[in-house]
Structures are given as structure tokens and as C-alpha cells.
C-alpha positions in Angstrom: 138.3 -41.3 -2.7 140.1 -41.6 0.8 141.6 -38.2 0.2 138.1 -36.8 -0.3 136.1 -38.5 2.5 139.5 -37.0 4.9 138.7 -33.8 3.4 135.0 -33.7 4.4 136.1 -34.3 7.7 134.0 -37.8 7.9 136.7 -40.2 7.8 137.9 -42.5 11.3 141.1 -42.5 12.6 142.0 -46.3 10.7 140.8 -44.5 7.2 143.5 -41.9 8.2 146.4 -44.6 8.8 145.5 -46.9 5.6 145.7 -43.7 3.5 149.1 -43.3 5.1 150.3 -46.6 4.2 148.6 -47.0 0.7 150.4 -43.6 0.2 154.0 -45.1 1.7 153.3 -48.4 -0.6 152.3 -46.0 -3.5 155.4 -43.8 -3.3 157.8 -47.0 -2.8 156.5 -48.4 -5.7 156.8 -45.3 -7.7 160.3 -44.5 -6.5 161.5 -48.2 -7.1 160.3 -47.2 -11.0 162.2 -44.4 -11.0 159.0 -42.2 -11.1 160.3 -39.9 -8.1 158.4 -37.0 -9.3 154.9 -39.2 -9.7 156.4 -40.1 -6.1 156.5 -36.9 -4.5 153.1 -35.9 -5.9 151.3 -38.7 -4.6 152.4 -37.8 -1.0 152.1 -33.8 -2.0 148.3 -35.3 -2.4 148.0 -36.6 0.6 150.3 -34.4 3.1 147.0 -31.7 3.1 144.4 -34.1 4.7 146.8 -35.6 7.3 146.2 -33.1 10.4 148.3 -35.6 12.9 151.4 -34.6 13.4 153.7 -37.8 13.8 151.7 -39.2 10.6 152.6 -35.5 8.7 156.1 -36.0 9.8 156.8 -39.7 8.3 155.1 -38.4 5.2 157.5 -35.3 4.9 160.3 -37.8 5.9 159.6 -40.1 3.1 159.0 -37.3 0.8 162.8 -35.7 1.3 164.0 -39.5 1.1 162.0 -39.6 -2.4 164.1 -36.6 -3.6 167.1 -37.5 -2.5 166.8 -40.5 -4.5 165.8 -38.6 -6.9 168.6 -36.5 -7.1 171.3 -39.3 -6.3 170.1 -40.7 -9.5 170.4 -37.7 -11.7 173.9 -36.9 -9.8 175.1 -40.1 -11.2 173.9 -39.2 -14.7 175.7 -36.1 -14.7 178.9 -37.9 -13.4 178.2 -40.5 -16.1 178.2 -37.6 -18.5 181.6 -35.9 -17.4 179.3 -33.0 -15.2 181.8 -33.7 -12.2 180.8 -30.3 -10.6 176.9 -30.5 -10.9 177.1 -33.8 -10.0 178.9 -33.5 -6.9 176.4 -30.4 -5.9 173.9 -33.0 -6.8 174.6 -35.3 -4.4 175.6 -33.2 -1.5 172.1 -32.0 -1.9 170.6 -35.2 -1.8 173.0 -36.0 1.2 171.5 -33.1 3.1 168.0 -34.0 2.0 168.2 -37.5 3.7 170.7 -37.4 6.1 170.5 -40.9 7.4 171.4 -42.3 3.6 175.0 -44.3 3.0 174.3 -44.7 -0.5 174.3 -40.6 -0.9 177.4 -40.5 1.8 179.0 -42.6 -0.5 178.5 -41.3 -3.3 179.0 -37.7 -2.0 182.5 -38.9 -1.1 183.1 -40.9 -4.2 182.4 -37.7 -6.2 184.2 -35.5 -4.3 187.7 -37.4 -5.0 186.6 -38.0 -8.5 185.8 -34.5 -8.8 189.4 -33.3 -6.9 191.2 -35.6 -8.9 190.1 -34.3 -12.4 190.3 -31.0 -11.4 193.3 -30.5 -9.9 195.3 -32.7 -12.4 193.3 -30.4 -15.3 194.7 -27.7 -13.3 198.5 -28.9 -13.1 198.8 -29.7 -16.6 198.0 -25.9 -17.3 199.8 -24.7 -14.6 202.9 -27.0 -16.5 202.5 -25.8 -19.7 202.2 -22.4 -18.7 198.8 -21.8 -19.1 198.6 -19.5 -16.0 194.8 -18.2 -16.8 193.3 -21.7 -17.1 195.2 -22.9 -14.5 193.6 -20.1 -11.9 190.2 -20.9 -13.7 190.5 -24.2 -12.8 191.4 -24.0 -9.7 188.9 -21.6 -8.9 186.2 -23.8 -9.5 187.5 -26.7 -7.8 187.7 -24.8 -4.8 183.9 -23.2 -5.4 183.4 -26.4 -5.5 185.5 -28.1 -2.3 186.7 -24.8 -0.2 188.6 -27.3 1.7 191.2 -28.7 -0.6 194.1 -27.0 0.7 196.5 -28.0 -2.0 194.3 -25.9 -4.4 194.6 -22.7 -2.3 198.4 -23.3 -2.2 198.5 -23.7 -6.1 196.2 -21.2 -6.4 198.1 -18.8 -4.5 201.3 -19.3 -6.2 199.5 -19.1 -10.0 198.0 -16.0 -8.5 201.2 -14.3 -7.4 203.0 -15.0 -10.9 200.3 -13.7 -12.9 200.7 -10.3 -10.9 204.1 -10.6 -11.7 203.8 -11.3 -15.9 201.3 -8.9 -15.8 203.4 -5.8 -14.7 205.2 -3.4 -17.3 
């Protein structure tokens, strides 16, 4: 009903501020649930009507907040479920979606040692029992994954370098 009289144009300035905040009640409520996609819509219905742009820009801001809790909660699924990779994307995602957030910071950083760790041990076991080809898979994806682990691209290197040198008549 508010959304409609804002759409005709007819509405006051204070109809335009308590749709904001029924809408920031609504989407709280929602998110608390764990209904971040009923979330998301509700402020998707509203964003459209709302011409001022400070009251557009909290409503974007609590949107991108709403998906970043969103997607912090499916990242921790997937971790739950052994998808260290997609969950770590996951998060860093959510992490750039609400940049002011410490729980995604956290668990961004959580993920990525958990993720490194696994990895890179998965990696050294092949690496020991000679399994040169998993050993450069695995590595591979760790660094797709974190460029920056530097004691990857050494490993990687040197698994690298020896599988030139089995593979030459």
C-alpha cells in the first residue's frame, strides 16, 4: 500500500521515511530467519519508489549487507561440507560485499588457513609418494585459489621441473 501511494507520486516526505524503516525492520527480521533472499526482495520492492538519494543509499547498503550474510552462511555450509575452495570464494565475496563486516574478515581468514592447510598437506603427501601429476593438480588449485602462498609456487616449481625431466625420452 505505501509502495503504491509513493508510486502515484502522492505520498509526504514522513510516508517516504516510515517505508524506509518498515522496510529496514522487514529485511532485519527476514535476515535474522535466515530468509536472505525474501530479504533482498523486500528492499528490491522498495529501492524503485525511493527517489532520495541518501535514503537509496542506506537501502543499497543494507541490501549488500543482506547478501553477504547470505553468502557467509552458505560459505560455512560448504566448509561444513569439505567444499574448502567454494567456500573460501564464498566468503571473500561476502567480504567484498560488506566491507565493514568482522564476522566475514574472520571467517575469510579462517578459511583461507583451513583451506592452505588441506591443500598443501594433500599436495605433499603426493608429492611424497611420487604422485607428481596430483601433486601439480593440487597445487594448482590452491594457488587459483590463494596466488599468494609462496610455498606453493616453490613446490610447484620444483614438481614442475621433474615432470619435464621424467617426461623426456
Amino acid at each position: 500500500m505505501l509502495i503504491g501511494k509513493m508510486q502515484r507520486g502522492d505520498a509526504p516526505e514522513s510516508t517516504r521515511v516510515l517505508l524506509i524503516e518498515l522496510t529496514r525492520e522487514r529485511a532485519a527480521d527476514l535476515g535474522a530467519a535466515g530468509e536472505f533472499e525474501r530479504a533482498i526482495s523486500v528492499i528490491d520492492q522498495t529501492l524503485p519508489v525511493i527517489e532520495a538519494p541518501q535514503l537509496r543509499t542506506s537501502l543499497i547498503e543494507l541490501r549488500s549487507t543482506t547478501r553477504s550474510d547470505m553468502l557467509l552462511r552458505s560459505a560455512a555450509g560448504l566448509r561444513d561440507q569439505g567444499e574448502l575452495i567454494a567456500a573460501y570464494e564464498m566468503a571473500v565475496q561476502a567480504a567484498e560485499l560488506d566491507k565493514s563486516s568482522s564476522r566475514a574478515d574472520a571467517l575469510v581468514g579462517e578459511m583461507r588457513t583451513t583451506l592452505v592447510a588441506s591443500l598443501h598437506n594433500d599436495a605433499l603427501l603426493a608429492w611424497r609418494d611420487r604422485n607428481v601429476d596430483l601433486a601439480i593438480r593440487t597445487w594448482e588449485s590452491l594457488l587459483e585459489a590463494v596466488p599468494d602462498f609462496e610455498p606453493a609456487r616453490v613446490y610447484l616449481e620444483r614438481a614442475r621441473r621433474l615432470r619435464e625431466r621424467l617426461d623426456q625420452p
